[in-house]
C-alpha atoms as an extended CHARMM CRD file, in Angstrom:
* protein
*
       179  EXT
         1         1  UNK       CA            -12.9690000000        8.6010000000      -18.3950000000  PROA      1               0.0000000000
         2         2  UNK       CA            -13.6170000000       12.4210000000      -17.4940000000  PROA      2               0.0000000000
         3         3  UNK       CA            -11.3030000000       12.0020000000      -14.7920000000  PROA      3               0.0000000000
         4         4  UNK       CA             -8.3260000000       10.6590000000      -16.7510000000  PROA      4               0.0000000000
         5         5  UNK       CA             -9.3770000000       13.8160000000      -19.1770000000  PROA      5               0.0000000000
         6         6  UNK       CA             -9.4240000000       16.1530000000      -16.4790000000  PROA      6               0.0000000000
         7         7  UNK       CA             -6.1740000000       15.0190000000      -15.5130000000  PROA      7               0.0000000000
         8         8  UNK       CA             -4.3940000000       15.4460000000      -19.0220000000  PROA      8               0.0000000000
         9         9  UNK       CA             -6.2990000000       19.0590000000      -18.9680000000  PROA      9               0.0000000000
        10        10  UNK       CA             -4.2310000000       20.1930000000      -15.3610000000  PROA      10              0.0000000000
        11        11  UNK       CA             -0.9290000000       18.3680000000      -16.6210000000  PROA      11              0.0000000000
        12        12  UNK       CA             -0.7740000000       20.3200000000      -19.7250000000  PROA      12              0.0000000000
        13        13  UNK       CA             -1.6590000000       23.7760000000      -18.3830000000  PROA      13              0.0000000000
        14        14  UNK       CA              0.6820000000       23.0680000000      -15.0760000000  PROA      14              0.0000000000
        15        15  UNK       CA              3.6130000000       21.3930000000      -17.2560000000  PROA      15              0.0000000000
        16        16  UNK       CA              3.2820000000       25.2970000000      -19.4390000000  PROA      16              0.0000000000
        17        17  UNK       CA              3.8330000000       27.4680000000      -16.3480000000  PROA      17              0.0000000000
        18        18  UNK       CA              6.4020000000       24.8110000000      -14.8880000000  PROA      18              0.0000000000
        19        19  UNK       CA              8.4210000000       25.2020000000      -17.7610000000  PROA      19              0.0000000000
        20        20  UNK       CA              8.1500000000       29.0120000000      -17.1510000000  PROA      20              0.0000000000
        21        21  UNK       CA              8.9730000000       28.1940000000      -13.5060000000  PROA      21              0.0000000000
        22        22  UNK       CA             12.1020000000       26.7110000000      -13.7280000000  PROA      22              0.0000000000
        23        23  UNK       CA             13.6810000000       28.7640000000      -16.4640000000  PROA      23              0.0000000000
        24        24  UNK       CA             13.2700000000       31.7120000000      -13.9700000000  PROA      24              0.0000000000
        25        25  UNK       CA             13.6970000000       30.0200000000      -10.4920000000  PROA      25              0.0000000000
        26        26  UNK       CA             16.5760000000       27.8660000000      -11.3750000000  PROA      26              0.0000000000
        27        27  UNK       CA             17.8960000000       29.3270000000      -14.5060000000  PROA      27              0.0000000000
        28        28  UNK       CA             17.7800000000       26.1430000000      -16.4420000000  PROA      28              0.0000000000
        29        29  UNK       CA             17.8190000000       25.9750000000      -19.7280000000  PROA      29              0.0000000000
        30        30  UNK       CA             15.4800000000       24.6470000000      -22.3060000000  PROA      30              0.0000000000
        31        31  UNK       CA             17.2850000000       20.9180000000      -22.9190000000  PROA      31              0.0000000000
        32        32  UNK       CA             16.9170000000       20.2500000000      -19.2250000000  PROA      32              0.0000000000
        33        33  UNK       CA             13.7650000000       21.5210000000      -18.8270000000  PROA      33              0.0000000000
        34        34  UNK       CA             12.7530000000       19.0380000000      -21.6310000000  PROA      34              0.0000000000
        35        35  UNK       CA             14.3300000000       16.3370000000      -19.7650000000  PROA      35              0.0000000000
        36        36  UNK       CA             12.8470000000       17.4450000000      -16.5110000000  PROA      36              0.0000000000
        37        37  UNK       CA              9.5360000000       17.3100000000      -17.8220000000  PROA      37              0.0000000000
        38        38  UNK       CA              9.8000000000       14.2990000000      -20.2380000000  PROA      38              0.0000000000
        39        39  UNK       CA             11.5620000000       11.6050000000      -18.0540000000  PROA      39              0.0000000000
        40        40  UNK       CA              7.8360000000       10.7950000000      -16.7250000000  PROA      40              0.0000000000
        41        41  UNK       CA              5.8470000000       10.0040000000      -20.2910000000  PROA      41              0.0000000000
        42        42  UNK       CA              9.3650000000        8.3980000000      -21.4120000000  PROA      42              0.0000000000
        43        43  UNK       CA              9.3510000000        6.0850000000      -18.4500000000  PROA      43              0.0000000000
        44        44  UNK       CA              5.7310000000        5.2310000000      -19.1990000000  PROA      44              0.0000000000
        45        45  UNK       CA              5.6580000000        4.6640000000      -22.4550000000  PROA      45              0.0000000000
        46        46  UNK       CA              8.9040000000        2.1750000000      -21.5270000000  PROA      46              0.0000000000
        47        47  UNK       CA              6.8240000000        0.6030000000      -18.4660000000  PROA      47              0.0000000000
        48        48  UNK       CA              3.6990000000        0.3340000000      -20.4670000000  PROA      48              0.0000000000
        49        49  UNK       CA              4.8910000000       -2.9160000000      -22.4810000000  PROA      49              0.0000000000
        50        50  UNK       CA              5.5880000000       -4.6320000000      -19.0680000000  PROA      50              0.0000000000
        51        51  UNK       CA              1.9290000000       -3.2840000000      -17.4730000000  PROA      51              0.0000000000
        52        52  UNK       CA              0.4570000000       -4.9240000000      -21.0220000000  PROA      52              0.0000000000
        53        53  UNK       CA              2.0780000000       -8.1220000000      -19.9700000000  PROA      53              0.0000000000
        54        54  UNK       CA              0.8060000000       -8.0980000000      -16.3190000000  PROA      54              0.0000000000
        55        55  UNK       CA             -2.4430000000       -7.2250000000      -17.0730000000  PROA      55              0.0000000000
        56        56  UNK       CA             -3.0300000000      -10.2790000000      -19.4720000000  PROA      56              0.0000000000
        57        57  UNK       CA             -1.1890000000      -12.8700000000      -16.5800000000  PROA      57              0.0000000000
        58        58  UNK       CA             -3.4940000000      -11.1950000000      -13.7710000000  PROA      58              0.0000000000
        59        59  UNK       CA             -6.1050000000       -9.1450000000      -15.1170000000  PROA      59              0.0000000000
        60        60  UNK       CA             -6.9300000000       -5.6820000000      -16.2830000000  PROA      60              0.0000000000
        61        61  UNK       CA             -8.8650000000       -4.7260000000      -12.9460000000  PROA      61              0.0000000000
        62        62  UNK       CA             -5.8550000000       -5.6280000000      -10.5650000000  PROA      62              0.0000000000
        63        63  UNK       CA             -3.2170000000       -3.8170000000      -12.7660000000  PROA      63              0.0000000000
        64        64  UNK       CA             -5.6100000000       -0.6280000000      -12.6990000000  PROA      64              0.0000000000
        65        65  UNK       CA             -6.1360000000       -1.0480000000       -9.0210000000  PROA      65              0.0000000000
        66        66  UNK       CA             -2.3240000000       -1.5400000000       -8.0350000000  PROA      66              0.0000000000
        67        67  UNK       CA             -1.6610000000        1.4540000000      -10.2380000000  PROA      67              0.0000000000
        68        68  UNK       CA             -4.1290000000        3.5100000000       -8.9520000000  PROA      68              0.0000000000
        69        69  UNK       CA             -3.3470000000        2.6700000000       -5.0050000000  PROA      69              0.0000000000
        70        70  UNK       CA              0.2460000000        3.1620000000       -6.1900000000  PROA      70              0.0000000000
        71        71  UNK       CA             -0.3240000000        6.5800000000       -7.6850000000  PROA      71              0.0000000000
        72        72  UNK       CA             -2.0040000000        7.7340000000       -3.8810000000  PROA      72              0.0000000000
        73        73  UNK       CA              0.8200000000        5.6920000000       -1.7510000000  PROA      73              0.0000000000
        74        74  UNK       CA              4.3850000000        5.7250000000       -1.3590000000  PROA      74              0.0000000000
        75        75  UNK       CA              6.7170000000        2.7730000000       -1.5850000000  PROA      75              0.0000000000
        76        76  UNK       CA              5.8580000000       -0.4320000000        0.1260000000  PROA      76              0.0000000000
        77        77  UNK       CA              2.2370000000       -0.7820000000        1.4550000000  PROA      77              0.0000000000
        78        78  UNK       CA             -0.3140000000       -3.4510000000        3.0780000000  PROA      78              0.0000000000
        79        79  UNK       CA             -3.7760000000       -3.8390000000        1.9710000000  PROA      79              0.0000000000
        80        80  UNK       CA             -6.5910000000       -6.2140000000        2.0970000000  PROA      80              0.0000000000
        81        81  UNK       CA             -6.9820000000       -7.9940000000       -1.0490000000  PROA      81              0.0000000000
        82        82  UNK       CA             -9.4580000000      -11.0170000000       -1.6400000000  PROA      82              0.0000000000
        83        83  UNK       CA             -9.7250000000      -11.4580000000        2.5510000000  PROA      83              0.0000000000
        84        84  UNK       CA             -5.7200000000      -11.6570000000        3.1880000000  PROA      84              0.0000000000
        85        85  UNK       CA             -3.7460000000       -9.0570000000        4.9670000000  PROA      85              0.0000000000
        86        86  UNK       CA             -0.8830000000       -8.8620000000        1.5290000000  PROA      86              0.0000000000
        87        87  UNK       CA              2.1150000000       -6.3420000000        1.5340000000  PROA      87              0.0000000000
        88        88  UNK       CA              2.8800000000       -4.7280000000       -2.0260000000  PROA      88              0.0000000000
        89        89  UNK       CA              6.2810000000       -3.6580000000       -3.3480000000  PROA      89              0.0000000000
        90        90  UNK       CA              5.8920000000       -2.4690000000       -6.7090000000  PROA      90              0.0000000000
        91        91  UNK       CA              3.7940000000       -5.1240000000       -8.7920000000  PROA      91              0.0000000000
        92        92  UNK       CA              4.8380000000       -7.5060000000       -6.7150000000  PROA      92              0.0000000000
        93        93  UNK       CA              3.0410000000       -8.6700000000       -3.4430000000  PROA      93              0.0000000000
        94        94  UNK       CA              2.7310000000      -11.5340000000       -0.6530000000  PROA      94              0.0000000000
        95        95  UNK       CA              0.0610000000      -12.5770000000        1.6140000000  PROA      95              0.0000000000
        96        96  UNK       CA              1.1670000000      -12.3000000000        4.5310000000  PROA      96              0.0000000000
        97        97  UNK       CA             -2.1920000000      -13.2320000000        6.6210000000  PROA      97              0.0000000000
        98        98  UNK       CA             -5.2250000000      -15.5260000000        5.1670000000  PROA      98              0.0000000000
        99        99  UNK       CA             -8.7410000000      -15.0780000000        5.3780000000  PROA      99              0.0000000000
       100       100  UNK       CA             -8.6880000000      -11.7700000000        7.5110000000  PROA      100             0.0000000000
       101       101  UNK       CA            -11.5410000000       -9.7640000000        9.1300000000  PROA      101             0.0000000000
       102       102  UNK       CA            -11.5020000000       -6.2480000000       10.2390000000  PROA      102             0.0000000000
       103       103  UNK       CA            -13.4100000000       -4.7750000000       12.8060000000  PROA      103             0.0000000000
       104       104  UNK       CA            -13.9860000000       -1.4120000000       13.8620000000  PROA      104             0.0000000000
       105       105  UNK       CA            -13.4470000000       -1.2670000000       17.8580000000  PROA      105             0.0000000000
       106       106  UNK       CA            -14.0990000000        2.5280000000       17.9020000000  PROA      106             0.0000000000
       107       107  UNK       CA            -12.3400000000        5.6630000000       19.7250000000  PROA      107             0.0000000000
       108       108  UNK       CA            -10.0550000000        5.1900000000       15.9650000000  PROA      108             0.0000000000
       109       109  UNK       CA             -8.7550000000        1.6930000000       16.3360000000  PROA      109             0.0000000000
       110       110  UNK       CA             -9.3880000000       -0.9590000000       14.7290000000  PROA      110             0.0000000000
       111       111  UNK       CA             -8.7460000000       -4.9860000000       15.0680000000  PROA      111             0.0000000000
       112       112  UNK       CA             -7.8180000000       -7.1980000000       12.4970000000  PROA      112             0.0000000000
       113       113  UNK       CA             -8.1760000000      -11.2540000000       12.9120000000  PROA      113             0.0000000000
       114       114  UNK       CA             -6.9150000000      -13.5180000000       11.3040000000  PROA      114             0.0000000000
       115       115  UNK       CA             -7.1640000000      -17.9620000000       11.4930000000  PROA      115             0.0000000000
       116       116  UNK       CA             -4.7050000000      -20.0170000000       13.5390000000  PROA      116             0.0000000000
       117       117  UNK       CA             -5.1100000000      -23.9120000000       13.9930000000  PROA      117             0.0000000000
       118       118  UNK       CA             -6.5650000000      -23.0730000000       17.1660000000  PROA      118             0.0000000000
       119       119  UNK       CA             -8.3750000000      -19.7140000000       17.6550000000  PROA      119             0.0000000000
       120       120  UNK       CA             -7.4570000000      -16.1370000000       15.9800000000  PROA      120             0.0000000000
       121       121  UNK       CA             -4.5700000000      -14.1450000000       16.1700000000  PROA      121             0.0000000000
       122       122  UNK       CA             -5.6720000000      -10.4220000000       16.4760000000  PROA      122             0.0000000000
       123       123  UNK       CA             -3.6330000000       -7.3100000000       15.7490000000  PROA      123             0.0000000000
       124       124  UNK       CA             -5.6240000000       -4.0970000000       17.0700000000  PROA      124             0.0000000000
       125       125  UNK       CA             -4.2070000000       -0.7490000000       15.5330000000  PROA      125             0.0000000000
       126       126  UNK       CA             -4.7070000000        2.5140000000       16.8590000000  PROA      126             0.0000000000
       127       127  UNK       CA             -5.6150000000        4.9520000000       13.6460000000  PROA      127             0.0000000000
       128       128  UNK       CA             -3.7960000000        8.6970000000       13.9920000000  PROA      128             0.0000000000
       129       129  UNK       CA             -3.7940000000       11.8460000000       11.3170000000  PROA      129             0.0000000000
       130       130  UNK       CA             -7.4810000000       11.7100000000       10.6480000000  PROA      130             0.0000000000
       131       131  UNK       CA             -7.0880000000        7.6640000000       10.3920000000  PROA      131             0.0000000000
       132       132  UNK       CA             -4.4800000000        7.8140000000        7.7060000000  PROA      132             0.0000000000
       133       133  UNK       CA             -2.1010000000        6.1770000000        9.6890000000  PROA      133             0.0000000000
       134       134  UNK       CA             -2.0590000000        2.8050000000       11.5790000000  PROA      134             0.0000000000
       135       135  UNK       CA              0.0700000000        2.1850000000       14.0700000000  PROA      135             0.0000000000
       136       136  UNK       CA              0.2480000000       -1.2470000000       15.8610000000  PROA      136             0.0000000000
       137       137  UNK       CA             -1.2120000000       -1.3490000000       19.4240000000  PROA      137             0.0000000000
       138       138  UNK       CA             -0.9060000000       -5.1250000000       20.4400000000  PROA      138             0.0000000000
       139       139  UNK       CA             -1.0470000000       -8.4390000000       18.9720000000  PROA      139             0.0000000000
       140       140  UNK       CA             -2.2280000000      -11.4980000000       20.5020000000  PROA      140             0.0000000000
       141       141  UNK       CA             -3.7510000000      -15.0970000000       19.9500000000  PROA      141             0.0000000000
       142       142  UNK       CA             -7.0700000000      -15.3560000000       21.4360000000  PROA      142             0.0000000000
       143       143  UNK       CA             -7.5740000000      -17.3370000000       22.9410000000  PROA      143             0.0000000000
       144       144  UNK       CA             -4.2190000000      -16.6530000000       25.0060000000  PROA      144             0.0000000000
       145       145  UNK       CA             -1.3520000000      -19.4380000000       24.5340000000  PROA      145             0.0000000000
       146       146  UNK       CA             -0.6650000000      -21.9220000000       27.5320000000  PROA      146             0.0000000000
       147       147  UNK       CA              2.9180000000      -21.0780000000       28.8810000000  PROA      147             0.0000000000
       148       148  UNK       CA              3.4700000000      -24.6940000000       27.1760000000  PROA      148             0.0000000000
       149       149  UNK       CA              1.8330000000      -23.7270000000       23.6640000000  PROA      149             0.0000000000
       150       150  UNK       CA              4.2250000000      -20.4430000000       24.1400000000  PROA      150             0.0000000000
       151       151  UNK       CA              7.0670000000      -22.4640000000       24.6960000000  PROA      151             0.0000000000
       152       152  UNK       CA              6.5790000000      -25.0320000000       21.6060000000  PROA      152             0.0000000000
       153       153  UNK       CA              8.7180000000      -24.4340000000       18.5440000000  PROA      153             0.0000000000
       154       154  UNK       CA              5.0920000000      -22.9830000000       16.8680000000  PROA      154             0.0000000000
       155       155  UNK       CA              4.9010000000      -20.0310000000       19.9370000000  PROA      155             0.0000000000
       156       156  UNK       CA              8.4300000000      -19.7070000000       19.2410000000  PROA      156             0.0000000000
       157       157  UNK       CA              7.0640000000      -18.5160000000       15.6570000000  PROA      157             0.0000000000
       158       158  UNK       CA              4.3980000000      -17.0980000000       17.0420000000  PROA      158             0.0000000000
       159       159  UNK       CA              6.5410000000      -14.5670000000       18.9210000000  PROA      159             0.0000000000
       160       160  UNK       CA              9.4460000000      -14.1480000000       16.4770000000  PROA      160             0.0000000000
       161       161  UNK       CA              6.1350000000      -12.9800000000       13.9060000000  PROA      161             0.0000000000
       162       162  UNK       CA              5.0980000000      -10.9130000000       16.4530000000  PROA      162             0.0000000000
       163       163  UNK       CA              8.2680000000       -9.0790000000       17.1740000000  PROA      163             0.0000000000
       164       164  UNK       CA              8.5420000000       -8.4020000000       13.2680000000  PROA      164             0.0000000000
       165       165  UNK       CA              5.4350000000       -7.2820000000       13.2050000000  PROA      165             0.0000000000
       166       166  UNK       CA              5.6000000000       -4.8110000000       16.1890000000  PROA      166             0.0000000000
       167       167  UNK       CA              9.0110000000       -3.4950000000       14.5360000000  PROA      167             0.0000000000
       168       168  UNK       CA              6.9950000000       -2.4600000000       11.1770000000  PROA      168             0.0000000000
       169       169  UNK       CA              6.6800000000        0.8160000000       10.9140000000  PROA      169             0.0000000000
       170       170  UNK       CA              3.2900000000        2.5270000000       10.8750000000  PROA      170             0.0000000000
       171       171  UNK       CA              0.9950000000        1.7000000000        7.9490000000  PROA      171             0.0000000000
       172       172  UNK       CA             -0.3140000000        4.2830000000        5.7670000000  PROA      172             0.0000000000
       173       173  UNK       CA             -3.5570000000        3.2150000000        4.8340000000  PROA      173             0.0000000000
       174       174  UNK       CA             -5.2120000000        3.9210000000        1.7020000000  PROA      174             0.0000000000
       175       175  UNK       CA             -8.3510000000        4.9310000000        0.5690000000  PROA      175             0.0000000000
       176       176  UNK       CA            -10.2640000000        1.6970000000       -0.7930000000  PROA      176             0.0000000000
       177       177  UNK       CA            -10.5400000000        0.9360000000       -4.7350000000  PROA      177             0.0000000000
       178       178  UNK       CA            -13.9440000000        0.8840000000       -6.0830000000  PROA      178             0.0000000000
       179       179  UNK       CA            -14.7640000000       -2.3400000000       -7.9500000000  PROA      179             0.0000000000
């Protein structure tokens, strides 16, 4: 609660000098300067019907959650969320891998493992910019496939996941909601 007032406290002095800012930067006047500066609150108070909604359907401490992560991270993310390996785009988001488990490995990597019929597949990521950023070192089933497991129709998914996965781009990870 003193965050969110701290917050409203730096908005309101920085939103006074911004004005200032771009009236003598840009030379704009004061009607788009009031748009500039009230297109955020408007789209809130607009969004804030539809975050009602989704908070009754899946609960007040996700909605706050998603909107905090969101709020720190850019456009589509992964994350960890009740043991699966889920990718978010907007509210929205899909598991992608059940019942994961991390595991620090050390020198900034780390694995992640997640159930297959038989044995784990494992995804190790090497972490970069002061382990904001992981980027995808190798995945693999362990144990290894047979070269006639690899050629069944199921390695044949297992590699075409693989591939996807390996053309990803880096994940920027996010620091971890406290609940």
């Amino acid at each position: 609660m003193a965050g969110s007032g701290l917050v409203i406290i730096a908005r309101a002095t920085t939103l006074s000098f911004l004005a200032i800012k771009l009236q003598q930067s840009f030379g704009l006047g004061p009607a788009m300067i009031g748009a500039l500066l009230g297109i955020g609150p408007l789209v809130g108070a607009v969004a804030a019907p539809f975050a009602g909604s989704l908070s009754d359907r899946v609960g007040r401490k996700t909605v706050l959650t998603l909107t905090y992560i969101g709020t720190g991270c850019e456009g589509p993310f992964w994350a960890i969320r009740d043991g699966n390996f889920v990718a978010f785009d907007g509210a929205a988001y899909r598991v992608q891998m059940e019942n994961v488990t991390l595991e620090d490995i050390g020198s900034h990597r780390v694995s992640m493992s997640s159930p297959l019929p038989k044995g784990n597949l494992v995804t190790t990521f090497s972490l970069k910019h002061d382990d904001t950023v992981a980027i995808i070192e190798g995945i693999r089933p362990v144990p290894d496939f047979t070269p006639e497991q690899w050629a069944s129709a199921y390695g044949a998914q297992m590699r075409q996941a693989s591939e996807t996965l390996r053309a990803s781009p880096s994940l920027v990870l996010c620091p971890a909601s406290k609940s």
